[in-house]
DRENBA-27397 format. One record per residue (C-alpha): x, y, z; residue in three letters; residue number from 1. Coordinates in steps of 0.02 Angstrom, whole numbers, plus 50000, padded with zeros to 5 digits. Example, Ala and Ser with C-alpha at 12.3 -4.5 7.8 and 13.67 -1.06 7.14 Angstrom:
2
     c1     c2     c3  res    n
  50615  49775  50390  Ala    1
  50684  49947  50357  Ser    2
This chain:
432
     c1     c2     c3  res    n
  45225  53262  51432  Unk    1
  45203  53345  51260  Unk    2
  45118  53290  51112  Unk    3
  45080  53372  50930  Unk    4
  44987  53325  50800  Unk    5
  45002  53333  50612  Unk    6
  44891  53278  50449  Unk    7
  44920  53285  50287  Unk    8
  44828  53223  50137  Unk    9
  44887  53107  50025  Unk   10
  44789  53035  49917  Unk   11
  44864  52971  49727  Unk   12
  44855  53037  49556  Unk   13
  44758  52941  49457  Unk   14
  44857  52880  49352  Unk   15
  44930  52764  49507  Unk   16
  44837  52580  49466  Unk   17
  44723  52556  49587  Unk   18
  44748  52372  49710  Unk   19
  44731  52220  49594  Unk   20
  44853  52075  49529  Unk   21
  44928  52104  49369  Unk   22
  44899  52102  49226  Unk   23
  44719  52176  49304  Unk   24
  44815  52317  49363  Unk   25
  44696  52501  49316  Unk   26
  44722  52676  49363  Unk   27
  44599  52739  49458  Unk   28
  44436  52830  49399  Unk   29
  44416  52949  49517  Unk   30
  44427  52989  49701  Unk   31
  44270  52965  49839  Unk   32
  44339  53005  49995  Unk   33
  44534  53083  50004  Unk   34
  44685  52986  50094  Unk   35
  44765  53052  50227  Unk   36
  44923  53030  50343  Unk   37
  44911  53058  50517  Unk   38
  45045  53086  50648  Unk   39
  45073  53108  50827  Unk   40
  45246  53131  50919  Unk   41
  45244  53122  51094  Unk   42
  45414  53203  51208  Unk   43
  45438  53156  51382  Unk   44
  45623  53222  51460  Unk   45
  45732  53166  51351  Unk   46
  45642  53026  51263  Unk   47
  45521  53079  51111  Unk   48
  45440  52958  50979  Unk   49
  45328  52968  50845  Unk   50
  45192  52862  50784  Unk   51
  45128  52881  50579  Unk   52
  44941  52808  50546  Unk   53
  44935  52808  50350  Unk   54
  44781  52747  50260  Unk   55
  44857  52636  50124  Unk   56
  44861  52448  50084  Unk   57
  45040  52437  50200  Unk   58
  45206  52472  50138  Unk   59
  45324  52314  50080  Unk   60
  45491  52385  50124  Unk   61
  45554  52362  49948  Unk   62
  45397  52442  49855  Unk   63
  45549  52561  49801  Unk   64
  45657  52405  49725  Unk   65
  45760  52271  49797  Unk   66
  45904  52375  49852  Unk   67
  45804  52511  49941  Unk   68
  45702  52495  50116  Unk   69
  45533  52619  50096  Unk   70
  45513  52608  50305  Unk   71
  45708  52645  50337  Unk   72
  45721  52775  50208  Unk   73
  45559  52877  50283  Unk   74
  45627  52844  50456  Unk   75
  45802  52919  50404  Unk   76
  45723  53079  50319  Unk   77
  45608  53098  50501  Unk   78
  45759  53099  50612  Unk   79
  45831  53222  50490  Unk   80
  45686  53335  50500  Unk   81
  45630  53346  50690  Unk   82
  45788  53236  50777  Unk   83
  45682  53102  50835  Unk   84
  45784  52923  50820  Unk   85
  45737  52822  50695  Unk   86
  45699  52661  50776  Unk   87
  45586  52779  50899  Unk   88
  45467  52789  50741  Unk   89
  45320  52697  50690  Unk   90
  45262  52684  50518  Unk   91
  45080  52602  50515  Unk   92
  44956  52583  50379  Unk   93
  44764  52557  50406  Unk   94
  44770  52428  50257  Unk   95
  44623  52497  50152  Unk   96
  44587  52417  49996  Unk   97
  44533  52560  49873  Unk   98
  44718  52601  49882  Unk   99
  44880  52595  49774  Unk  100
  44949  52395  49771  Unk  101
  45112  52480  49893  Unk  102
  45130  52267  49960  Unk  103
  45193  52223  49804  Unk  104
  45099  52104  49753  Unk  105
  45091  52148  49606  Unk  106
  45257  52244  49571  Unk  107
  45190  52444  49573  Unk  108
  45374  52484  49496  Unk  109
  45311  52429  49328  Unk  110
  45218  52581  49308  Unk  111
  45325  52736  49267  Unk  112
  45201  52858  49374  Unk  113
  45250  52749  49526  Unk  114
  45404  52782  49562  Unk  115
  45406  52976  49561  Unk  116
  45222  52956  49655  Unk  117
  45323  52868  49800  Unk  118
  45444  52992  49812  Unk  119
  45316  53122  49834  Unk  120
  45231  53005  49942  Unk  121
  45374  52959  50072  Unk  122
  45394  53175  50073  Unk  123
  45223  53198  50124  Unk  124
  45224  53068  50259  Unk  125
  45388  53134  50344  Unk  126
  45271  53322  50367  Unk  127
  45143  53264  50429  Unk  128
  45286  53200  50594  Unk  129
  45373  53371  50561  Unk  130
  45197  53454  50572  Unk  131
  45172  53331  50763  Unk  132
  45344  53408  50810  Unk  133
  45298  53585  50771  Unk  134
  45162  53591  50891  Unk  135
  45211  53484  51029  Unk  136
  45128  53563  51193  Unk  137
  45118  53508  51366  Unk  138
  44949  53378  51343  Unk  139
  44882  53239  51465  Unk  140
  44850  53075  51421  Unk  141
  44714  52966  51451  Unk  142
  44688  52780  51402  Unk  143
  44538  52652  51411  Unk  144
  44468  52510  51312  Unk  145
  44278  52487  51252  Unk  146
  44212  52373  51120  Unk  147
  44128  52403  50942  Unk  148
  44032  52236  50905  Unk  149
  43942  52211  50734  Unk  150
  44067  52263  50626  Unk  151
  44203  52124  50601  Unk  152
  44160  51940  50592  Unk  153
  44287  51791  50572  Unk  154
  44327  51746  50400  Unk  155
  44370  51562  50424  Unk  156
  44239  51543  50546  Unk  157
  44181  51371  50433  Unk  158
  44350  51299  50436  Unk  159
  44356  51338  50615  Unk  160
  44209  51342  50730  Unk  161
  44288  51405  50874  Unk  162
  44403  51543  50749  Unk  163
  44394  51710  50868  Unk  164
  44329  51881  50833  Unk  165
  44418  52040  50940  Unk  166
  44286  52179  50966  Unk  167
  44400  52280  51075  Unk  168
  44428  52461  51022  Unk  169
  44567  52550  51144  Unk  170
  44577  52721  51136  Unk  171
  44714  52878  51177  Unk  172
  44647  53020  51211  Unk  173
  44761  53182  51198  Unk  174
  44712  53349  51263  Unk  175
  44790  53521  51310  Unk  176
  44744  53704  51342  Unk  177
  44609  53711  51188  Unk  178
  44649  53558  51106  Unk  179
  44615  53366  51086  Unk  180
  44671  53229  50986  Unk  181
  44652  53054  50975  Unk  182
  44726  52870  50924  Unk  183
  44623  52700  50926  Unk  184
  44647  52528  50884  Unk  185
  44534  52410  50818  Unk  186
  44531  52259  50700  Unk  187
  44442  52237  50550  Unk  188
  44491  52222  50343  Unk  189
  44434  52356  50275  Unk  190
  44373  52279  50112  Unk  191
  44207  52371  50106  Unk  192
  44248  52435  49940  Unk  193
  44385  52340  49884  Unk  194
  44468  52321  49716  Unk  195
  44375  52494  49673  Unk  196
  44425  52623  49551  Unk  197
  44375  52744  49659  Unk  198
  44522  52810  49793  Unk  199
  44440  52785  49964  Unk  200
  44480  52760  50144  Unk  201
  44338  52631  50163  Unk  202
  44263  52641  50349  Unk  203
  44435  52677  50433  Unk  204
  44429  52850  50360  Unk  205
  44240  52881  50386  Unk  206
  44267  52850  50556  Unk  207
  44417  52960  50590  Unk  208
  44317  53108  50494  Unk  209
  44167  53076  50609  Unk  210
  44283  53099  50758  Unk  211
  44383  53237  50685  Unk  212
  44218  53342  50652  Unk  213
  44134  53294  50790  Unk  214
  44252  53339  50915  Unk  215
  44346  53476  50837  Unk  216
  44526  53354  50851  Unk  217
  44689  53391  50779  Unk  218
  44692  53214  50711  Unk  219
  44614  53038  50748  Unk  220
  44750  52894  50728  Unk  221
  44699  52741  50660  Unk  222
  44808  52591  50717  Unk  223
  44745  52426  50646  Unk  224
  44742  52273  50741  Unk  225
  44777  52093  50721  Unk  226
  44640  52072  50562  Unk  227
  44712  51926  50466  Unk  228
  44559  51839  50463  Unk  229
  44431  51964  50502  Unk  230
  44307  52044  50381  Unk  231
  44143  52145  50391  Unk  232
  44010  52059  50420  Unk  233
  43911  52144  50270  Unk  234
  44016  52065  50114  Unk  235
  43964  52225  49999  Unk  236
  44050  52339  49883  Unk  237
  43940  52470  49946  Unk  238
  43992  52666  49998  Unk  239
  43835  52662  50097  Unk  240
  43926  52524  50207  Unk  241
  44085  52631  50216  Unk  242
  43975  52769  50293  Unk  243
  43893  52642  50401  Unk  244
  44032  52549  50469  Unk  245
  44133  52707  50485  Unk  246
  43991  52801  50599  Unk  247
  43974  52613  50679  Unk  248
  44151  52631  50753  Unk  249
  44153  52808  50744  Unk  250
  44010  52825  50858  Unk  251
  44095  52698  50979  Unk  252
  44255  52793  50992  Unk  253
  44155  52956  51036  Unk  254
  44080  52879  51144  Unk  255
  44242  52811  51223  Unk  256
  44310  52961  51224  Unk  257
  44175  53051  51300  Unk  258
  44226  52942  51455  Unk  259
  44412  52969  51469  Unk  260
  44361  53159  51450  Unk  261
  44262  53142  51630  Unk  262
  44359  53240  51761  Unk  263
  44381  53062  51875  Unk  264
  44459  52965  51734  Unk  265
  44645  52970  51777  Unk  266
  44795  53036  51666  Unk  267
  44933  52908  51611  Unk  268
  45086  52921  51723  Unk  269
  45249  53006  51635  Unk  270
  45372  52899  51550  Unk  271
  45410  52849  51371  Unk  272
  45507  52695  51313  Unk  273
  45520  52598  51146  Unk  274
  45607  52445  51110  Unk  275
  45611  52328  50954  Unk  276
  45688  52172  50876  Unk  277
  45733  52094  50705  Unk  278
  45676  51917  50726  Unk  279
  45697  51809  50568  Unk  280
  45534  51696  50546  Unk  281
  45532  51520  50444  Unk  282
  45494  51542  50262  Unk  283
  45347  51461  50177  Unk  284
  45376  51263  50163  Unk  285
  45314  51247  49972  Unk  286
  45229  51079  49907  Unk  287
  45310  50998  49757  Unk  288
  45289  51082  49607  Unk  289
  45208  50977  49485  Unk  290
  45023  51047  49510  Unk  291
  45094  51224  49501  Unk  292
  45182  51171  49327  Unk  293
  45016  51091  49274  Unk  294
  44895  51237  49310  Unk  295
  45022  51369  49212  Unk  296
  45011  51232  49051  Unk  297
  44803  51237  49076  Unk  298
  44794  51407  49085  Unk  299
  44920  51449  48946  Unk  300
  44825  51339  48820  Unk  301
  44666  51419  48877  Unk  302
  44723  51595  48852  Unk  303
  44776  51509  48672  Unk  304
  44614  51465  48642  Unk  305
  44511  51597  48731  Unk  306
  44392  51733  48629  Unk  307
  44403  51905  48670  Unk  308
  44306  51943  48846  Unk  309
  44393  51764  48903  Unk  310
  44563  51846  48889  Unk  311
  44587  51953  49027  Unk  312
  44523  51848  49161  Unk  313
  44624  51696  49116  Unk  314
  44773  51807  49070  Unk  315
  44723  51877  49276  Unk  316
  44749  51690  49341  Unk  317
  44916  51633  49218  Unk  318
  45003  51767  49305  Unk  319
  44939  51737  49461  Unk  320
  45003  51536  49427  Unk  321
  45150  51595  49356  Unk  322
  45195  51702  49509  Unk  323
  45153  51531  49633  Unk  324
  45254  51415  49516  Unk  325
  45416  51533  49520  Unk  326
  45393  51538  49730  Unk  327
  45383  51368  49720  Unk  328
  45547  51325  49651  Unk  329
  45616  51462  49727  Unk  330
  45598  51348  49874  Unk  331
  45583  51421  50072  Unk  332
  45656  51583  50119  Unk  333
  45673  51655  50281  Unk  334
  45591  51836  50320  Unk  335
  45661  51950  50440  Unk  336
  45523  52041  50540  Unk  337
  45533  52193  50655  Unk  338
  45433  52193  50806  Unk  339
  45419  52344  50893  Unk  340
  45354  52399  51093  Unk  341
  45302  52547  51131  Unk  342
  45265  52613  51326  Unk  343
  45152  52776  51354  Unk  344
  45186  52775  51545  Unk  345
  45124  52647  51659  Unk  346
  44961  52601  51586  Unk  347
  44979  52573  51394  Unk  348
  45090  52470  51280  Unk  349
  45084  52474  51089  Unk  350
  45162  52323  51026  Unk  351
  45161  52308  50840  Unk  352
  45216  52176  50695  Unk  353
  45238  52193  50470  Unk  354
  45080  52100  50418  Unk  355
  44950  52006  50422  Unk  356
  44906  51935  50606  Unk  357
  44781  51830  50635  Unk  358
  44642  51877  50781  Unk  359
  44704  51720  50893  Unk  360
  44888  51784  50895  Unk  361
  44830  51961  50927  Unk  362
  44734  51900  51076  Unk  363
  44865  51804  51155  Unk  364
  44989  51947  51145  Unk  365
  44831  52060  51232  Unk  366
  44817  51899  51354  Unk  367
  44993  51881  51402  Unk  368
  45051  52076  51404  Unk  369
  45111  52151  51556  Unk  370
  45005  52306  51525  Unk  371
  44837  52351  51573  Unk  372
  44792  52437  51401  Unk  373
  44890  52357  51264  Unk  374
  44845  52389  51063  Unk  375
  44922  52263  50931  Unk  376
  44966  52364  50773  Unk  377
  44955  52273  50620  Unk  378
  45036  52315  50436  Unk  379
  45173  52409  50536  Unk  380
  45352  52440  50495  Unk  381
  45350  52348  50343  Unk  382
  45242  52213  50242  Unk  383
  45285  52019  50240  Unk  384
  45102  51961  50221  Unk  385
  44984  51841  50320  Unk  386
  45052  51777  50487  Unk  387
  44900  51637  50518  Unk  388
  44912  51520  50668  Unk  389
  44998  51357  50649  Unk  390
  44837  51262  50647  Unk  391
  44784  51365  50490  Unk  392
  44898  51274  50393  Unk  393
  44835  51105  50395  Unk  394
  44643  51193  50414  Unk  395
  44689  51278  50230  Unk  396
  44613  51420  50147  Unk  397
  44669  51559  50060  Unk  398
  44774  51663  50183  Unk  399
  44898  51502  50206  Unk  400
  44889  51460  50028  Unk  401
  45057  51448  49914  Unk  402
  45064  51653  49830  Unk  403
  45157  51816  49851  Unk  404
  45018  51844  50017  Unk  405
  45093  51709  50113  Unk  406
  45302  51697  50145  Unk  407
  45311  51607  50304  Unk  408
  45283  51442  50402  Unk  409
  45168  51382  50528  Unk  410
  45282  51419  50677  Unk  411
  45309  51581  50635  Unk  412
  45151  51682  50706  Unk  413
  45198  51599  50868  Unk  414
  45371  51665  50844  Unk  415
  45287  51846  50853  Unk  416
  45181  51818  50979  Unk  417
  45339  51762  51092  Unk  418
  45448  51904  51038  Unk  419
  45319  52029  51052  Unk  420
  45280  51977  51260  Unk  421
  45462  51962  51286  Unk  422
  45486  52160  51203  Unk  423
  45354  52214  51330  Unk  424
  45420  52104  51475  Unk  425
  45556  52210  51450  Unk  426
  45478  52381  51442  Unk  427
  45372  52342  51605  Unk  428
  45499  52264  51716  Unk  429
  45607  52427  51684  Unk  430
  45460  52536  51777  Unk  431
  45468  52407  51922  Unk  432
C-alpha cells in the first residue's frame, strides 16, 4: 500500500460574509484560528483514491450557480492533476460554523468577492490531493474504534426521550519509514462558536492541531459523522470551549492512536475498492400555504412600522418567511443524493452521504455494515440539508421544519440508510 498526505490552508478573505441568513449576511472581522484542507490518497496495484477533509460549513453542489456542480468540477480538475478517477474521490467538509455560508442558504453568489474566492478556493483544495499524490510511500495501515464521551449530547433529546447520542471515534492510523498520519471520525456540530465574525475551525480544528503537534503527523483528517441532531453539551459561544472540546477529542484520538501504534496491533490487509450511487430521495411534502402567506404580511407591516434597531432583525425573519413561502408553492421536489463506499482492505469501510444525518440513521448503517470498523461521513459529496428520521417529522422541531435546511421527506433517511448497506454489501461480498 501507499499513502501521502497533503495540507493546505485555506482560510477566506475577509471580505467573504461570514455564516448567517440574509439580509444578516457580514464579512468577517478577523481570523482566530486558520482553515485548512486536508488530504490523503491512498494507491494499492492499480486502484488509488483520495479522500479531502475540508473545514467549511459543506459545499451545496451549486454554491457556483445553477448550471455548475462545485463537487464535480473539483473532482474533474483532481483527476486532471494526479490521474486518480473522479468518482474514486471524496470531498468532505467538517461543517464548522465560523465559516463562509458555502450551503447556500443564503445565496453566497450575491456577493461579488464570492465568486472569484471560490475559484481560488476549489484550486487550493485540488493541491492539497496533488500534494497526497506527491508523496505517496509504501505506509501500513492500522484501524480501531474508541469513544470520546462528554462532548456531544442529543439535541431533540425533549422531543424524544430515547433520541441517541454516538460517542464512537474510529481512527486510521498511517505510518511509514519516519512518518505518521492520521484520519478519524466522530460526530458532533461544531457550533461552539457559531455565527462568529471571527474565521475559526471551532473544536474540529483544535483537535487536529493537538494531534498534528503532538505527534509530529503529516495531517489529521477530520471526517464528520452522522450529527444531525447532535450538539455540545456546553451551549456557549466561547473560544475557551473550542480549546476544550478540541483537546477533549484530541486527547482521545492520541490516545487511540497510541494503541494502534503498539507492535501487536495488526495492519489492515491490502485491497482498495470504492463504489457509489445516485439515489433520488422524496422531496419535502409542504403544508398549505396560507400560514406562510400570513407570516410574510405580519412581518412586512412590522418592518413598515419598525424604528431603527427593530429593522434588521425583522428584515432577518421577512426573508427568512419569504424564502419558506416561495418553497412552499414551489411544491415537492425530488433530490438526487450520492452515496458513496469506500473499502481500506478487509477491516474498514467508509460509507458516506450530502448532509445532514441524524445519529439514529448513522447507527443503523454502523449496526447493519458488513465491516468490522465502519465511519459514516457526513456533509460529503455535496449538500442537500437535514436527513432526520421519519419519526422526526411528526415529533417536529426545527431540523424537519418547512426552509432552505430541510428538502426531503420522511422516508428518505431510510432510503440512505438502505442504499448505503447495500453499497457495502457489495464491497464486502467481493473480498469473499
Amino acid at each position: 500500500m501507499l499513502a501521502g498526505f497533503g495540507k493546505v490552508e485555506i482560510t477566506p478573505p475577509l471580505c467573504i460574509p461570514y455564516l448567517s441568513f440574509s439580509p444578516r449576511q457580514t464579512p468577517f472581522a478577523g481570523v482566530h484560528d486558520p482553515l485548512h484542507a486536508r488530504a490523503l490518497v491512498l494507491t494499492e496495484g492499480e486502484v488509488s483514491l483520495a479522500m479531502l477533509a475540508v473545514e467549511a460549513l459543506g459545499f451545496s453542489n451549486d454554491v457556483l450557480g445553477p448550471d455548475r456542480n462545485f463537487t464535480q468540477e473539483v473532482r474533474e480538475r483532481v483527476a486532471r492533476r494526479t490521474g486518480i478517477p473522479p468518482a474514486q474521490i471524496l470531498l468532505a467538509s467538517s461543517h464548522i460554523h465560523s465559516a463562509p455560508q458555502t450551503t447556500n442558504l443564503a445565496r453566497l453568489l450575491d456577493f461579488p468577492e464570492a465568486g472569484p474566492w471560490l475559484e481560488t478556493l476549489m484550486e487550493q483544495l485540488v493541491s492539497a490531493v496533488a500534494l497526497a499524490h506527491r508523496s505517496l510511500r509504501p505506509a501500513e495501515l492500522r484501524a480501531g474504534i474508541g469513544t470520546a464521551p462528554g462532548i456531544a449530547y442529543n439535541r431533540r433529546r425533549h422531543l424524544a426521550a430515547d433520541a441517541p447520542v454516538d460517542d464512537s471515534l474510529a481512527a486510521l492510523w498511517i505510518r511509514g519509514e519516519g512518518w505518521c498520519g492520521c484520519l478519524t471520525n466522530f460526530a458532533c456540530h461544531p457550533v461552539t462558536v457559531q455565527v462568529n465574525p471571527l474565521v475559526s475551525a471551532d473544536y474540529v480544528g483544535a483537535a487536529c492541531h493537538l494531534v498534528e503537534e503532538v505527534l509530529d503527523t503529516e495531517a489529521c483528517l477530520f471526517l464528520q459523522g452522522a450529527c444531525g441532531d447532535l450538539d455540545p453539551v456546553r451551549g456557549t459561544t466561547d473560544f475557551a470551549d473550542v480549546r476544550r472540546y478540541g483537546q477533549m477529542l484530541g486527547g482521545q484520538l492520541l490516545h487511540l492512536l497510541a494503541r494502534l501504534d503498539a507492535p501487536d496491533w495488526p495492519p489492515l490487509a491490502p485491497g482498495l475498492a470504492v463504489h457509489s450511487r445516485i439515489v433520488t430521495l422524496p422531496g419535502y411534502q409542504y403544508p398549505p400555504e396560507e400560514p406562510y402567506a400570513a407570516d410574510v404580511d405580519r412581518l412586512t407591516t412590522a418592518l413598515a412600522e419598525a424604528g431603527e434597531t427593530e429593522r434588521p432583525g425583522i428584515a432577518a425573519a421577512l426573508q427568512v418567511a419569504r424564502d419558506r413561502l416561495a418553497m412552499v408553492r414551489r411544491g415537492s421536489v425530488p433530490v438526487p443524493a450520492e452515496v458513496q463506499a469506500l473499502r481500506l482492505g478487509d477491516t474498514v469501510a467508509v460509507v458516506s452521504v450530502p448532509g445532514e444525518l441524524f445519529c439514529r440513521l448513522g447507527l443503523e448503517i454502523k449496526r447493519r455494515s458488513p465491516a468490522p470498523i465502519t465511519l459514516v461521513s457526513g456533509y460529503t459529496n455535496g449538500y442537500e440539508g437535514y436527513f432526520p428520521t421519519a419519526a422526526a417529522f411528526s415529533e417536529g422541531g426545527y431540523e424537519p421544519s418547512v426552509g432552505p435546511w430541510c428538502r426531503v421527506g420522511p422516508t428518505a433517511g431510510e432510503l440512505l440508510v438502505e442504499t448505503a448497506v447495500s453499497l457495502l454489501q457489495e464491497l464486502w461480498g467481493n473480498i469473499r
